[in-house]
N, C-alpha and C positions, 0 to 999 in steps of 0.2 A: 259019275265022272263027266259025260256028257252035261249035265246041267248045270255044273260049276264052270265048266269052259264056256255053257250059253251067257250065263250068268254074268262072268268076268265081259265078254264079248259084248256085253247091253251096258256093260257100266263104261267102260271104254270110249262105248261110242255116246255114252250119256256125257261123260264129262267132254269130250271132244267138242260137242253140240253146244256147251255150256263156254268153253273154252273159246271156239268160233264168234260166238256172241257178244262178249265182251270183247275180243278184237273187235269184232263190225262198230261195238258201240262206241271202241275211239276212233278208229278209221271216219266212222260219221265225224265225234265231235274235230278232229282234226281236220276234214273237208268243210266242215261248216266255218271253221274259226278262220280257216284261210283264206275263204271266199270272202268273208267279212270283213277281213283286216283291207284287201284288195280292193274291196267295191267301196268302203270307207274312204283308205286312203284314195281313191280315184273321184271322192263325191258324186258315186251311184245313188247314195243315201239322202244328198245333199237339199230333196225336196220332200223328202218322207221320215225323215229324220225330227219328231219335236225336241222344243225347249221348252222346261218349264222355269217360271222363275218364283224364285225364294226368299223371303224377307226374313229377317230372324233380328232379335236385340243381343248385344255381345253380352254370353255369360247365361244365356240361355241354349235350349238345344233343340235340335230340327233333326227331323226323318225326310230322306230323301227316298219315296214310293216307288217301288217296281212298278208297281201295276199290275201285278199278278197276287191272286192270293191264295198262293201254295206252289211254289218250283216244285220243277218235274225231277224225277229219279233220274234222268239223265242230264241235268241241268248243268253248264258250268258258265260262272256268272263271273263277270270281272265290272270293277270300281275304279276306274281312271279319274285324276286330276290333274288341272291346268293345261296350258297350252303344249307342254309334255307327253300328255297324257301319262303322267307320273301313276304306278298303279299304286293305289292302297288298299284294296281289300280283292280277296278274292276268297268264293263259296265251289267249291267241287262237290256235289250230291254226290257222284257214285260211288267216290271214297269218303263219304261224311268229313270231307276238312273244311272246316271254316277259318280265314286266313286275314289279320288284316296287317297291316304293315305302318304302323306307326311310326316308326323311324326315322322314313324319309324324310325329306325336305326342310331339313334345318328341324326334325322331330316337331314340327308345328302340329303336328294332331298325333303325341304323345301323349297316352290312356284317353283319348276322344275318341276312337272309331269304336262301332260295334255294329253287327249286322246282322238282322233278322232271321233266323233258322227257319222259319216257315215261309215267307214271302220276298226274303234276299234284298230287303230296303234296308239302307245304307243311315246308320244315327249318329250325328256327331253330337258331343257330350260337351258342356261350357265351351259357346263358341268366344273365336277372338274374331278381330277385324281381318286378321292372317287368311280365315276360311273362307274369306270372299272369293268367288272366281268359276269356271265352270265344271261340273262334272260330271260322268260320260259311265254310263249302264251299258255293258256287253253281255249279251246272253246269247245262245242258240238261235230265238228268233226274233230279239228286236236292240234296238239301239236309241239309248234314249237319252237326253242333257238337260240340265238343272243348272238355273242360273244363278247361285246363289249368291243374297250380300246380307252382312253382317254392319248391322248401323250397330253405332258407339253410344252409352247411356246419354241421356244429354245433360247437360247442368243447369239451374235456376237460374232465368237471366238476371242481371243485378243493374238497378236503375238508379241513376247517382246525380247529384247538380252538377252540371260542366259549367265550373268556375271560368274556365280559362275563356270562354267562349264571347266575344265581341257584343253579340246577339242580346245580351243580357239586358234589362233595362228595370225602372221602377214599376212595369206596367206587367213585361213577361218573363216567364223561366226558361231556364235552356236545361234541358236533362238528356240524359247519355244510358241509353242502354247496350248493354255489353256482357259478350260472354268469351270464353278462353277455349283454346282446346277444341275446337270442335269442325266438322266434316261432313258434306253431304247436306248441308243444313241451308233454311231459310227462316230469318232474321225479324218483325214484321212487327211495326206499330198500328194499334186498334185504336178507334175510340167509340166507344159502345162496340156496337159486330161490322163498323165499316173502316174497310183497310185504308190508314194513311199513308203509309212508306214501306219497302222492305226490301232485304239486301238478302242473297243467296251466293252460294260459295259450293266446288265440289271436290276441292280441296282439304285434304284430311290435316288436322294437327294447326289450325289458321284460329286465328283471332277477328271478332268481327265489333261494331258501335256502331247504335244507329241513335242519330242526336231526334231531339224532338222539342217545338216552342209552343209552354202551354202558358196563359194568363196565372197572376197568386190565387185568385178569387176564382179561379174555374174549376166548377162544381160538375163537372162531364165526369166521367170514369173512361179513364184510357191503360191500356195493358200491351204491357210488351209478351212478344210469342215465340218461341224455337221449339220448331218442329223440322222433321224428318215424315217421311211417308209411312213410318208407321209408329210416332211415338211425338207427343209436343209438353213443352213448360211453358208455365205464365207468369207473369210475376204484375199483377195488377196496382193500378196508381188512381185510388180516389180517397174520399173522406171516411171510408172504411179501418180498423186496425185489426181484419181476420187475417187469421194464416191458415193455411193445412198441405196438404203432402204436397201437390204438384201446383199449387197456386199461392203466392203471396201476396200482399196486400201492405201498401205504403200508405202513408199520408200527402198529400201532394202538398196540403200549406204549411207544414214542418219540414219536408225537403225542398220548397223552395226558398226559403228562410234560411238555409245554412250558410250561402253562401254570405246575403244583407247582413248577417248579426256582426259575424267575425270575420268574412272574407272579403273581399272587392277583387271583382276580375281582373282589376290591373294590377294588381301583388299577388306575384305564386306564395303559397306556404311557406318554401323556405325563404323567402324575404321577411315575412312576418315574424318567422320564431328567429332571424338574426336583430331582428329592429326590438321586439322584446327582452331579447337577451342584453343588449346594449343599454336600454332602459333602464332594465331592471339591475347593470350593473354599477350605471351613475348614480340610482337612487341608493343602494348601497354604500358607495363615496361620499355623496351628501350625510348621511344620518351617519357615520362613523367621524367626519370633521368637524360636525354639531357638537357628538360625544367628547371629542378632543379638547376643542375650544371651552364648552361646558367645564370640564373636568380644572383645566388649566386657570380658570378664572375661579375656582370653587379653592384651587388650593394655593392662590396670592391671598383670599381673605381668609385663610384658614394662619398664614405665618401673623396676618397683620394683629389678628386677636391674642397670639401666642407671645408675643413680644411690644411689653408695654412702652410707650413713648417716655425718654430718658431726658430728664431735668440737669441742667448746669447750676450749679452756685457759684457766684463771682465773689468773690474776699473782700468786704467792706474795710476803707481805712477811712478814718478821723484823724481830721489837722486842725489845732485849735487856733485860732485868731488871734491876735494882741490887739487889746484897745487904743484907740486914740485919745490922746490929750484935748483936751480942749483949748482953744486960742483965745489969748484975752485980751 
């Protein structure tokens, strides 16, 4: 009897012991999380706080690193975004919940999050240009931000004659490189590997052309370039006709030619196809009044052969004379 009352008495205070524990363990993390949010908000953190920053291509995916490789059994980790600090993930170890919140924010990282069960780094999944912006690791002991930008694929520059261009002459070409759509970007004419001109933009969704005056007869290799800090296209102009993935290859004395054969820079295109079209609808006129006239004179000699020329007979009369006497 006495040992079952000991008994009961050691379990008691075993779970008591157990119970106490887990109180302390939130009581900590609730004194830690408070001081944090405070010394944050107060920018106590403000010189010992890093950034790191993050380059990613849109549609590809990025892990954003702890720094630690293995959270603690008491860990509780939070995943802020933007100037909000809008939360999207958060990791509780002691209750094994892994949390992320896709939803938010107009659901722009809707099935993108997921986050690391052993080291609490944060993966976004086919990024957009949306997931540009900063975002902010909370844990126990440290506070850390990631700068992240997401550049846009870029597109093949396209190098063209600029007809309309004053510049033009019997001697040089005027050509137009140009690309649509694009952000963050810088623009840049080569010839061989030294830079002649180039135009940069950090405006997203912008249109950009950069003109350029080369001789018909110049036998140089020059290429147009868009690039971004972590990604470039080419679209190369010599007496070459290679292509392949990120680099193309014109002819420079067949596209300088197009404009001399059929164009002249002082008549845009649609002056040319209304001046043809007028042309080509007198000469129409003409060969239809040819056919007419032709026709019209085929068929006066056609009645004249059909209808033979008609003879008169006049009625002959005879009146007989009387002779004279003779006088004697």
């Amino acid at each position: 009897m006495h040992t079952c009352l000991f008994m009961s008495k050691q379990s008691v205070i075993r779970n008591a012991e157990m119970t106490s524990v887990v109180i302390l363990k939130k009581m900590i993390h609730a004194v830690v999380f408070i001081h944090l949010y405070f010394w944050h908000s107060a920018g106590v953190f403000g010189d010992t706080v890093t950034v790191e920053s993050v380059s990613v291509l849109e549609g590809d995916s990025v892990t954003l690193h702890s720094g630690v490789t293995e959270i603690m059994d008491d860990d509780l980790i939070l995943w802020k975004f933007g100037s909000e600090n809008t939360l999207i993930a958060k990791i509780n170890v002691m209750v094994g919940r892994f949390t992320v919140y896709d939803d938010v924010l107009d659901e722009r990282f809707r099935d993108r999050l997921k986050v690391d069960h052993q080291t609490g780094s944060l993966i976004i999944t086919n990024t957009t240009t949306q997931h540009t912006g900063v975002y902010q690791l909370q844990s126990n002991s440290v506070i850390k931000n990631f700068s992240l930008t997401v550049y846009a694929r870029l597109p093949v520059p396209n190098i063209t004659r600029d007809c309309s261009s004053s510049s033009s002459s019997q001697q040089n070409c005027s050509l137009l490189c140009s690309v649509v759509n694009v952000g963050h970007v810088t623009l840049s004419w080569y010839k061989g590997n030294s830079l002649l001109s180039n135009i940069s933009v950090s405006d997203l969704s912008i249109s950009l052309s950069l003109p350029l005056e080369v001789e018909y007869q110049d036998k140089n290799s020059y290429s147009c370039v868009l690039n971004n800090p972590i990604s470039n296209q080419t679209t190369h102009l010599d007496i070459s006709k290679l292509y392949s993935n990120q680099t193309q290859h014109l002819n420079i004395t067949k596209l300088c030619h197009r404009c001399s054969d059929g164009q002249s820079p002082s008549h845009p295109p649609d002056f040319q196809i209304v001046l043809i079209s007028v042309a080509g609808s007198l000469l129409i006129v003409v060969v239809v009044g040819i056919f007419c006239i032709c026709r019209k004179h085929r068929k006066t000699d056609q009645e004249a052969e059909t209808h033979p020329e008609e003879i008169t007979y006049a009625e002959t009369t005879f009146y007989k004379r009387k002779a004279q006497k003779p006088v004697s």
